[in-house]
N, C-alpha and C positions, 0 to 999 in steps of 0.2 A: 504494500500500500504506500502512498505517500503520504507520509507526515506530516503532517500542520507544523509539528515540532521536534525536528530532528535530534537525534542526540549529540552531532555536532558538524558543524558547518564555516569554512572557511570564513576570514571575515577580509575583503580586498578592496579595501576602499581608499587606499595610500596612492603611491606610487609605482603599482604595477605594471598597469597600462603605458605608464611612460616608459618606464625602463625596457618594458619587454619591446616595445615599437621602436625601441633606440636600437635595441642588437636586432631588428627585423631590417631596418634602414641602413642598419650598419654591415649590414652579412653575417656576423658574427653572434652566428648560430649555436655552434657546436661547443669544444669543450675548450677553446679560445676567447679570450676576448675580458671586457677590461672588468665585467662584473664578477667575474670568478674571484679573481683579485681581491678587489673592494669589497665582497661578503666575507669572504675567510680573515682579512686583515678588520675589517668590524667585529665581526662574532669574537675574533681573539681575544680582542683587546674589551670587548664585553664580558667576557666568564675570568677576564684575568689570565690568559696562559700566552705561551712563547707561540707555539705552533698549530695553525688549525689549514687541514686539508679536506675539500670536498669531494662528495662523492657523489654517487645515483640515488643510492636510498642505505635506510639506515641499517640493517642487513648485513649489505657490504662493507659500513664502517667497520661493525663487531668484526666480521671475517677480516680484514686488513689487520685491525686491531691485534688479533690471534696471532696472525701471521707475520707480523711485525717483532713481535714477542719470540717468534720461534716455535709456538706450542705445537708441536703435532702428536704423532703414534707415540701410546706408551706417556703422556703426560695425562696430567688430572686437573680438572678444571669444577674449583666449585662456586657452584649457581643455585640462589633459589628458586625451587620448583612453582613458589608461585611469581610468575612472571611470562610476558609473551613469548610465545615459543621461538620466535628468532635469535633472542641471546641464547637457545638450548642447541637451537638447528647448528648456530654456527661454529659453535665448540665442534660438532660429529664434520660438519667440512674439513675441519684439520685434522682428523683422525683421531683427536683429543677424547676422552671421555670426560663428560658430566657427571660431578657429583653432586647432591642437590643435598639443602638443605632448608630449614623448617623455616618461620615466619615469626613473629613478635605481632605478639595481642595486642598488642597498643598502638604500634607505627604499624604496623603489614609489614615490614621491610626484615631482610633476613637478618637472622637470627648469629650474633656473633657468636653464645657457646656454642651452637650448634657447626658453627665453619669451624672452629677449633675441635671439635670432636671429630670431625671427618678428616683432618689434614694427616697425610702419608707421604713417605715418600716418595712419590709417584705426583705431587700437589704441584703444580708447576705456578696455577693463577688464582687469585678469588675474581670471581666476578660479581660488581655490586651492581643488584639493578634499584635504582632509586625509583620505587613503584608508585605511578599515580602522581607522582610531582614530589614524593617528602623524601626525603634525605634520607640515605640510613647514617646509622651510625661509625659515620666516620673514626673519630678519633678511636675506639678499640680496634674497629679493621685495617687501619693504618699499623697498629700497635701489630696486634696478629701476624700481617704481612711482613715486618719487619723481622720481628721475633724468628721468626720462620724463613727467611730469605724467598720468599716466595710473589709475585706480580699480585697489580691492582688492575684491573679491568673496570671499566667505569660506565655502565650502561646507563646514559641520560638521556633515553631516545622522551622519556617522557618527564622530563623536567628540567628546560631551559628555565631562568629564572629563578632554581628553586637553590638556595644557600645552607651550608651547616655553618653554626657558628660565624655568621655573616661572610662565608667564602661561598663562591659558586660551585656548585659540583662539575666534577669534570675535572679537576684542578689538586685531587688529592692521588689519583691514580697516578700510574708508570704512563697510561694512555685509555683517552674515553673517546667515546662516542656519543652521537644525535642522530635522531632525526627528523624528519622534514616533510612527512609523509602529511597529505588533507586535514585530517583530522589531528593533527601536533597544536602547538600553540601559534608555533610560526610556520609556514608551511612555503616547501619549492613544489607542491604536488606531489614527488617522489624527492628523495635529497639526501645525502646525511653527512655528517662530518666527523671527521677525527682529529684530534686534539693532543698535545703533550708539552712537555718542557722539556722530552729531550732529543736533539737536535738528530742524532742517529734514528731513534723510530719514526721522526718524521723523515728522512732522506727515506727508509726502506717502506712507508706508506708508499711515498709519492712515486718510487719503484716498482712495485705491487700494481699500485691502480693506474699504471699508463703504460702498461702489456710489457713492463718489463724493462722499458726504453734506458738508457745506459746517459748517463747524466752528459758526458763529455764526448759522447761517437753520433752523430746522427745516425738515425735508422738502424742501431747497435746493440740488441736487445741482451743483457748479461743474464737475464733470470725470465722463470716464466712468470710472465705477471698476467692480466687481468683486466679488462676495458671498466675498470669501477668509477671511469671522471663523470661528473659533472658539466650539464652545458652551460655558459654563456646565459641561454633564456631562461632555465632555473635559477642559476644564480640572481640574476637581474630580479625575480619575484620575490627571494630569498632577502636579496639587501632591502626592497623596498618595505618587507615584513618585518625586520627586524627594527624600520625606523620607527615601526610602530609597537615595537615591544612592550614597554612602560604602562602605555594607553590598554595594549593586551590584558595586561597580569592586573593593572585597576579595575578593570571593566571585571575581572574574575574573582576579585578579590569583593567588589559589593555583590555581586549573584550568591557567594558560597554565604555571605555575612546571613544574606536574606533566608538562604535556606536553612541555615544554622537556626539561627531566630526561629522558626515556625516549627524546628523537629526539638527544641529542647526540651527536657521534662518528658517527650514522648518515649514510645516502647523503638522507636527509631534509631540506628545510633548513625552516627558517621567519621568520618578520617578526619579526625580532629589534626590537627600543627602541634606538636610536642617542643618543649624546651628546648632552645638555642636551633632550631628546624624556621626558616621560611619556606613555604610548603606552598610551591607555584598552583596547584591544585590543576593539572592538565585534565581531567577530570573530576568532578563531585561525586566521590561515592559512598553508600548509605549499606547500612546492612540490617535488614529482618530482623525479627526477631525468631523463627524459627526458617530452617531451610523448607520445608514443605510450600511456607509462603509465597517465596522468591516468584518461581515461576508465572500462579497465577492474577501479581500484582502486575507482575510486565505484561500479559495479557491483557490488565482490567487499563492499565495506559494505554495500550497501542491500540484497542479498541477507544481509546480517547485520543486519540493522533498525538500520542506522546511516545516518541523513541527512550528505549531504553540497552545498555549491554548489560550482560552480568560480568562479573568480576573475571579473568582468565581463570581458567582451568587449569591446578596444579601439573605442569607437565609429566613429572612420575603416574599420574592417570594414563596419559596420551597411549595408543597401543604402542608406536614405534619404541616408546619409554618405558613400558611397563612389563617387561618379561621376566622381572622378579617381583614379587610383593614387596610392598615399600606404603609405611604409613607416615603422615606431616599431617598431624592432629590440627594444628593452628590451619594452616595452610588452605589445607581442607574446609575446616568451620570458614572462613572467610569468605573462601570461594564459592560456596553453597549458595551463603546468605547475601552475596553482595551487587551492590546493583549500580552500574554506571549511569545518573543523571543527567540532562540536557544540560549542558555549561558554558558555551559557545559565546565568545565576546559579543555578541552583537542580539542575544536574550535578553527580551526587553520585559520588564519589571510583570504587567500583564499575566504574560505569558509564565514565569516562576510563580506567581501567584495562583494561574491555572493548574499545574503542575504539584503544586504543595497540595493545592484542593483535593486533588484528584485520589494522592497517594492518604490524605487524612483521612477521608472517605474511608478508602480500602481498608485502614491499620482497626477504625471501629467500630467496620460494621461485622470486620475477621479476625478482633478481639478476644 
């Protein structure tokens, strides 16, 4: 059906149109030209970090990312299970195995004893995915990492904006990623980028993602690499999104206040911001009160032209994942009960007031 109200929808009302009709006039199309440049030297010097190289989509950040690192056959890579399955997929591209770990009741964001129970000899990375926009806890998995000699992988595909201890993420790892995909906060349509502060992992990105190409031989490929650039006319939609970032995360920041306000006191709970966390909120999501609910409140919405997701699916579920039994208590409860709201910058007051109505309704009259 078409939704009256999506669950999330770009908002391009900057300077899209001019940048993009500048690389259409100018030819400069493909994965040349001067806004490739001017979005990666932006975004840097936004999150705070030395080096940021673009990509196609966010994906191939993670994969570059791995591979950058070195990880392949015979390393261990651990990830929380709950999180989208492309930080999972792209550990198995390098041959790397996934080890997963549990979730924290309070943030959703994994669980630091949990990555210190699992680490072996065979641990090569952690991979932190900062879920939903809130930060994990940096400062022990820094500690962790160190302790251990082991990488920081930094999955920020879904929280630009979002800081621990007023630092950007992306900024605490060896090397992180974005991305850039419609539904992000800022969006190239498909995009991603990868980031670091040190100057070798970015030379062997920017090796990787342009098939290989040999810095000082034209047409001299030293390795196999990878067609993962970014064009010119992503970029250009990408710089014009990001001038509006600010305006972004405001507009997000009063939607989440409003719906906070109307679920307090209720049997509703949702992803509250924890201590020294700004929590970009790339998403609002709300979780039941039991999992039997879930389902047929997203029904009793979309039957009211309200889009809704449920929260990912712990990937130890996934069949490709699951050919040993493997239980993530937290992980699991979350994912059950949780349900992705409408939050999209350009949701207008109305429309969240519809929306609240609709879900109050539901919680008492299925009290």
């Amino acid at each position: 059906m078409n939704f009256k109200i999506p669950v999330y929808q770009p908002s391009l009302c900057g300077n899209e149109k001019k940048y993009v009709n500048d690389c259409l006039d100018s030819s400069w199309i493909s994965s040349k030209g001067k806004y490739i440049c001017d979005f990666e030297n932006t975004f840097s010097k936004y999150i705070g970090i030395e080096n940021a190289a673009s990509c196609c989509n966010g994906t191939v950040a993670i994969h570059l990312a791995l591979m950058a690192l070195g990880i392949g056959p015979g390393d261990e890579v651990i990830v929380p299970t709950l999180t989208y399955i492309a930080s999972v997929n792209a550990i198995v591209y390098t041959g790397a195995t996934p080890v997963f770990v549990d979730s924290l009741i309070d943030t959703w964001q994994m669980n630091p004893d949990d990555v210190l129970r699992k680490i072996t000899v065979n641990t090569k990375a952690i991979m932190v995915v900062h879920l939903y926009g809130h930060a994990c806890d940096m400062g022990s998995l820094v500690s962790i990492a160190k302790k251990n000699n082991i990488f920081i992988i930094e999955d920020c595909a879904e929280a630009i904006g979002s800081r621990y201890k007023d630092i950007h993420v992306g900024t605490f790892g060896d090397i992180s990623t974005f991305s850039f995909y419609g539904n992000k906060t800022i969006t190239t349509g498909e995009g991603g980028m990868v980031v670091t502060n040190d100057e070798t992992l970015y030379q062997r990105v920017l090796n990787f993602k342009g098939q290989g190409l040999a810095k000082h031989r034209q047409y001299w490929h030293d390795i196999i690499g990878y067609n993962y650039r970014m064009t010119n006319i992503q970029a250009a939609i990408g710089l014009a999104q990001l001038e509006q970032l600010q305006s972004f995360l405001q507009k997000k920041k009063n939607i989440v206040a409003q719906y906070k306000k109307a679920f307090e006191g209720t049997s509703i709970k949702f992803h509250e911001s924890k201590k020294d966390i700004t929590h970009s909120y790339w998403m609002f999501s709300i979780l039941v009160p039991k999992a039997e609910q879930r389902e047929p409140l997203r029904e009793y919405l979309e039957i009211a032209g309200i889009e809704t997701r449920p929260l990912f699916y712990p990937v130890h579920t996934m069949p490709m994942y699951s050919s040993k039994y493997q239980r993530y208590i937290v992980a699991e409860d979350l994912a059950w009960r949780g349900i992705n709201l409408p939050s999209y910058p350009d949701l207008t007051e109305t429309q969240i007031l519809y929306i609240i109505d609709k879900i109050m309704k539901f919680i008492n009259e299925n009290s």
